[in-house]
N, C-alpha and C positions, 0 to 999 in steps of 0.2 A: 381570386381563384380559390376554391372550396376545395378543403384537403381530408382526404378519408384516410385512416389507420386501422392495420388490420392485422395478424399474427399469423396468418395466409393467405397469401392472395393466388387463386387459380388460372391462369389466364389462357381459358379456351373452354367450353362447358358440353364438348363433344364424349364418347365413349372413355374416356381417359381425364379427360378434364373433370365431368360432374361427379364419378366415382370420386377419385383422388378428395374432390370439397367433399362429400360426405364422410368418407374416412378421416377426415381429418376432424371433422364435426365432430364425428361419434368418438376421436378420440380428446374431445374437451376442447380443443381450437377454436379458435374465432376466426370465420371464413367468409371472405370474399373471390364473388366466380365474375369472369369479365370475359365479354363473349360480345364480335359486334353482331350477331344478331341477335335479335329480339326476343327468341325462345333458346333455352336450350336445347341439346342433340347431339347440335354440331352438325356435321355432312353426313355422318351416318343416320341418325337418325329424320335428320329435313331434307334431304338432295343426295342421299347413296343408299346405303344396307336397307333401310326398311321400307323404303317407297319403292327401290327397285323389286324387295322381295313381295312387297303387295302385289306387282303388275304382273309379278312371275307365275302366285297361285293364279293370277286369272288366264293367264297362258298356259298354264298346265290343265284347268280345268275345261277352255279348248279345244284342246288338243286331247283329254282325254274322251272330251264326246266324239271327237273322230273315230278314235283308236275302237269304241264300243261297239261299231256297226261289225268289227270284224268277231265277236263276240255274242250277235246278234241282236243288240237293242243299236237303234238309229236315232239318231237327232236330226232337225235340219241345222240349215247353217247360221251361226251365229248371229247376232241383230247385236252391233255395237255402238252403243252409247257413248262413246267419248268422254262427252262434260260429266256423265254418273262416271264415267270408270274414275275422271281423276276423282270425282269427289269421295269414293269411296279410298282411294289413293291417301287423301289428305285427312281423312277422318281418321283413317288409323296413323296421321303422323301427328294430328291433333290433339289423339287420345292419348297417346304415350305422353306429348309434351307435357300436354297436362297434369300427368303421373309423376312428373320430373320436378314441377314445379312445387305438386303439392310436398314432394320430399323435400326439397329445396327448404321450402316454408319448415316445416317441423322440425326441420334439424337448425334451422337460428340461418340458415347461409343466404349470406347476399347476394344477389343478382343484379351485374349492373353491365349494362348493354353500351360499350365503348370499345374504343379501336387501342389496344394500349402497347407502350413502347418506352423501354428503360430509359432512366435520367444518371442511371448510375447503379451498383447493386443492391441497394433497398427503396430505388422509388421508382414510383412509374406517372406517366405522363397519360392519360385517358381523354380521347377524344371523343366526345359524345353525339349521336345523329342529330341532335339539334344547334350542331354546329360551338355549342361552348367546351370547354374544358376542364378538367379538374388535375389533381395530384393524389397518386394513393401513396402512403405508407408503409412498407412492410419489414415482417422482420423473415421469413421464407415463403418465394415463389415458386410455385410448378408450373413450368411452361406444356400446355398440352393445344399446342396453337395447329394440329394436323397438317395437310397435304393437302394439295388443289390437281387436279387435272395439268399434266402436261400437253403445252399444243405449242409445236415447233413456231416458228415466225412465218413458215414458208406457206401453211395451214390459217393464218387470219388473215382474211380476205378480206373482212369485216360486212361477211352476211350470215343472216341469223340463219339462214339453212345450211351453215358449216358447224354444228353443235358439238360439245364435251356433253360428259355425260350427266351434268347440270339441267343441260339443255334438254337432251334425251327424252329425261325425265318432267318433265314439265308436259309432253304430248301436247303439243300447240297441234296435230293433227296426225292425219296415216300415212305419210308419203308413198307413194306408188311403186318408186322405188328409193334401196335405202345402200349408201355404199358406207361397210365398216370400216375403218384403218385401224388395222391391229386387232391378233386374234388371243387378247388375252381373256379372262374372266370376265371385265367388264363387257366387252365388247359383245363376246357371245351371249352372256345375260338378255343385253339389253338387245340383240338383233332376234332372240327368241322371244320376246317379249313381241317386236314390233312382227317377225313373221307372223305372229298364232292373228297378229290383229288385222292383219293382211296385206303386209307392205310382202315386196319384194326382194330381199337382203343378198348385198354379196360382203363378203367377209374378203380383205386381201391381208395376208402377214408376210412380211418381208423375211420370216424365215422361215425352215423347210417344216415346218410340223406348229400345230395349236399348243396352246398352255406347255411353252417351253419350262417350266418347273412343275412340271408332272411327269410321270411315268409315261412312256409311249403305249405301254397296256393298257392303263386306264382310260389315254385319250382316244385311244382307238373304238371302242363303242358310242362315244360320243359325238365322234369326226362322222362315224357310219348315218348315227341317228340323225345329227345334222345337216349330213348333204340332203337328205330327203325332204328336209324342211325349207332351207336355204337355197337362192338360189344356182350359188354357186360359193367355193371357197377356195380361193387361190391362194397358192400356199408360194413362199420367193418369188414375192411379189411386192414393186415398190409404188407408191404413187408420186411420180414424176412433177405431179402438178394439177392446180386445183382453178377454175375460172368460172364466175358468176358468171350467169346467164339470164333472159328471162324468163327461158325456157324451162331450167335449173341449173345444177351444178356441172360443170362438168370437167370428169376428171382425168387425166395423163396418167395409164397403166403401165407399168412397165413388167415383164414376164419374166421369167427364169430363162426363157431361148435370148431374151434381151429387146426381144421385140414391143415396141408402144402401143396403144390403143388408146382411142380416146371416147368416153363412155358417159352418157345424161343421169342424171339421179335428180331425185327431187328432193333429197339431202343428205349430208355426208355426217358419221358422229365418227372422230377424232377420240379413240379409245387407246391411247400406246403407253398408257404410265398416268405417274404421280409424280407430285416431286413436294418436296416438307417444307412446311411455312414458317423456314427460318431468318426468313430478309427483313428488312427494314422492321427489325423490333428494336435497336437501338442496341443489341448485344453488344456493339464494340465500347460499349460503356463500361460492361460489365469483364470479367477475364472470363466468361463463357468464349466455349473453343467450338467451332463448324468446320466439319468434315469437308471434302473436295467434291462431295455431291450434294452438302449444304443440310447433313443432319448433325444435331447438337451433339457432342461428343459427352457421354455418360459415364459411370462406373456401376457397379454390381445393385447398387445403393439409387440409381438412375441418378445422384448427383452430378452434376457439371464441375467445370473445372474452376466457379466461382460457388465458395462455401456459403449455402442459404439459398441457391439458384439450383431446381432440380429439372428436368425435360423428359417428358416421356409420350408413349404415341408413337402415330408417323412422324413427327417432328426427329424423335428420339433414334430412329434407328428402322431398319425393316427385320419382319415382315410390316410390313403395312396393313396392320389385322385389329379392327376393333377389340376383340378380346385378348388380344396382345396386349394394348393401353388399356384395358382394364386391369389387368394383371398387375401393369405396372404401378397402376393407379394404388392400388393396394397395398403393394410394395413401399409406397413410399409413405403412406398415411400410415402403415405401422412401425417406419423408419420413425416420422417427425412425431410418432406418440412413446417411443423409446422402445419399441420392441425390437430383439436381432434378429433384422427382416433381408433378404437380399434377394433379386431378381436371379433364378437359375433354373427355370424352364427349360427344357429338355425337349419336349413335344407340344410346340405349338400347333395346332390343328390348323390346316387350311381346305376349306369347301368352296367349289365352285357350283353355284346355284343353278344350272341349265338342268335338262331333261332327258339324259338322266344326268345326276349330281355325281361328281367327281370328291373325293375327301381321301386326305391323308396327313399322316402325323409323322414325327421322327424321323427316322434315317429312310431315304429311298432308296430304291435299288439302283435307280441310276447315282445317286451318292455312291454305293457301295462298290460299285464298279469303275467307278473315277477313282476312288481311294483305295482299291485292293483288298476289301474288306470281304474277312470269310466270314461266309454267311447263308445261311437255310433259307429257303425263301418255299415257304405254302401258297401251293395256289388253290382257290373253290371256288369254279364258276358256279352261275346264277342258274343257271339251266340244270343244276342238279338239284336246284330248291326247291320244296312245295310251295313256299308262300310266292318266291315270285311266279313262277309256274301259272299259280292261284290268281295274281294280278296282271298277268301276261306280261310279264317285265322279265323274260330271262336272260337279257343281255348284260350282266351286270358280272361283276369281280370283285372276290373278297382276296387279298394276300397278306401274309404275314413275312415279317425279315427276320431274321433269327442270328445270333450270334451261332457259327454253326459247332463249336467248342459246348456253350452252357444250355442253348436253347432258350437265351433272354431274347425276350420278345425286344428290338431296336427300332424295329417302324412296321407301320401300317398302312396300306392305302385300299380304296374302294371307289370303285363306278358301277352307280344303278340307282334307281327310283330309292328317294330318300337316305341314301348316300351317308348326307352331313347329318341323319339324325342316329348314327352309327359310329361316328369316329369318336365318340366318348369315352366309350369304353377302351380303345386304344389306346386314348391317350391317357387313361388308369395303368391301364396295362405298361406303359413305356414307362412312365413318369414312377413306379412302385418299382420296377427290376421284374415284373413279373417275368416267368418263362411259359414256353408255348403248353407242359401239359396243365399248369394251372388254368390256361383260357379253357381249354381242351375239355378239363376236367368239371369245368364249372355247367353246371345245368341248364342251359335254354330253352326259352320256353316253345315250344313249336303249336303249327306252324310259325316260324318269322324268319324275316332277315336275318336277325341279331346271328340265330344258328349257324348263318356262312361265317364268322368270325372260331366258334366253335369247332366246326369242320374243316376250316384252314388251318386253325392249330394241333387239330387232329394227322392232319398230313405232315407235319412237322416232324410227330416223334411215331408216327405210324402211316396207315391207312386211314382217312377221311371214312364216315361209314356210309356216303351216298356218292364217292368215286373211288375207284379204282385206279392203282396206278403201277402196271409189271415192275417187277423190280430188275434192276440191270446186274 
């Protein structure tokens, strides 16, 4: 058995993982990354984040040819290519890897494609796709091993028209009709994606309202937008039960009155969660500690509770947010290069990619109202903006939370057309202490979006200057 030595070994080369080995590189380490597949990425970048968001711009573009007749230019209707769509799909998953690799290369880090699993806390055991084996060496591990697709036992039927969103994503074709289970981010993503291509989607969530960690203000333009697209969205709604057929799937609805129904699909994507790929790494070798949901128990530092063993990522804790683990990723490459680094992010940004895009940072108002917390809250719809106005997009919400004592900006959230290319600045805003007239007072450039951020901090410590609002 051939034994590698190394001063870090990365074990996972996803959003979290490939950062972490470059940091570690750049900071003079000798780095080995171990990923059982073949490229780097990881699920975000080969089977989630970026192949989902490739199919997205073509469902938004679409679906903006529709929207153009009412503006008065017309398109006809779509001519869809399939095998081009994936190919253009996988070209830009191609492209990136390739960007991954050639850093990989430059920075000295090794790449070695194996299944690996503790012997103890400085060695690991690597299984190779060609069936041999080796032992690596190390003197510190970051485990950045992410999160797979939760799918209950009741949900494997063991037919490939019951897909996770692995599957989804792969478009083996258009199904006719499409049934979701669970109305979270993914779910809806991926059901806009397959409506714009011309399946027929129903969405069911077992509980009373979509994107249960979001605002009900923000999801409410989106729920609007969506019934019109989808063909229905049932909301406390369980599915009872799932039966192959030849015909297709078909599945046991069960309703909020309690009543069943039983209903054909010509496949079903299994959308209700994640869950972190902490099992069978051989932890119990090590004194690393797994929580009772099975994420690796960290400190400030993302160290575990065995010294030399760090976890970070989905593995690490939620949100479940690619640039979560890269954050962390950072954190700790300037831990193991001696600098006093520590993970205390304040305002994680979370975006939901649908049409229009949902995003917000920091404290929510539904937070704020669970906890008692006084607090200003700015609203500026979109219908007072020139730029959406401009783009017909006025359904959209900007809000700020405000400490209602100092007027520090605590959180942010937004729904409307490009959304998540906005919450940046929030999340300056929260993560500085800024306060609302600082946003207020700073200059944007008009026409744009950015200006509802502007004008909602305006309403804060005043009057908005394109709404009105009596004073009581």
């Amino acid at each position: 058995m051939s034994v590698i030595e190394t001063e870090v070994v990365v074990i996972g080369a996803g959003p979290g993982g490939y950062p972490a080995a470059f940091g570690c590189a750049d900071h003079g380490k000798q780095v080995v990354m171990v990923d059982q597949d073949p490229q780097p990425g990881g699920v975000c970048l080969n089977r989630g984040c970026i192949p989902s968001k490739a199919l997205l711009h073509l469902s938004k573009l679409i679906e903006e040819a529709k929207e153009a007749s009412h503006a008065g230019v017309s398109f006809g209707p779509p001519q869809i290519d399939l095998a081009k769509v994936r190919d253009f799909k996988n070209g830009v998953i191609n492209r990136l890897v390739g960007g991954i690799g050639q850093l990989a290369q430059a920075r000295a880090v090794k790449f070695v494609q194996a299944r690996a699993r503790f012997q103890g806390p400085r060695t690991l055991a690597l299984s190779h796709p060609d069936g041999t084996t080796s032992q690596l060496k190390f003197q510190t591990a970051i485990l950045a091993t992410g999160s797979s697709p939760a799918v209950p036992p009741a949900f494997r039927i063991g037919d490939p028209r019951v897909m996770d969103s692995t599957g989804a994503l792969e478009l083996a074709d258009i199904p006719g009709r499409l049934l979701i289970v669970g109305g979270g981010y993914i779910g809806l993503e991926m059901g806009s994606v397959y409506a714009a291509l011309g399946s027929k989607v129903v969405v069911v969530e077992m509980l009373s309202g979509l994107l249960p960690g979001a605002d009900r203000d923000l999801v409410r333009p989106l729920q609007r937008r969506l019934e019109g697209v989808f063909e229905s969205i049932r909301l406390e709604t369980k599915v009872a039960g799932l039966e192959a057929r030849p015909d297709g799937i078909h599945a046991s609805l069960t309703g909020p009155d309690g009543a069943t129904v039983t209903e054909r699909f010509d496949r079903v994507l299994i959308s209700i969660g994640r869950r972190p790929n902490s099992a069978d790494l051989g932890l119990e070798t090590t004194r690393v500690q797994v929580d009772a949901k099975g994420f690796v128990v960290v400190d400030n530092k993302r160290q575990t509770a065995e010294p030399g063993i760090y976890a970070i990522g989905d593995v690490a804790g939620e949100p479940m947010l690619a640039h979560k683990a890269t954050r962390e990723a950072k954190v700790v490459a300037e831990v193991l290069g001696g600098e006093p680094a520590a993970y205390d992010s304040v305002a994680i940004p979370a975006v939901v990619f649908t049409d229009p895009e949902i995003a917000w940072c920091g404290l929510t108002e539904t937070q704020a109202k669970a906890e008692n917390r006084d607090v200003k809250i700015g609203r500026f719809p979109w219908a007072a903006s020139g730029r959406a106005q401009s783009l017909g997009r006025p359904e959209g919400l900007t809000k700020i939370i405000c400490d209602a004592k100092t007027d520090r900006v605590l959180g942010v959230g937004l729904v409307g057309a490009g959304a998540g290319e906005l919450i940046s600045e929030a999340v300056i805003a929260v993560e500085s202490a800024a306060v609302a007239r600082e946003l207020a007072d700073s200059i944007h450039p008009h026409p744009t979006l950015s200006e509802t951020l502007m004008e909602a901090a305006e309403s804060i410590i005043g009057q908005a200057t394109h709404m009105y609002r009596p004073k009581r």
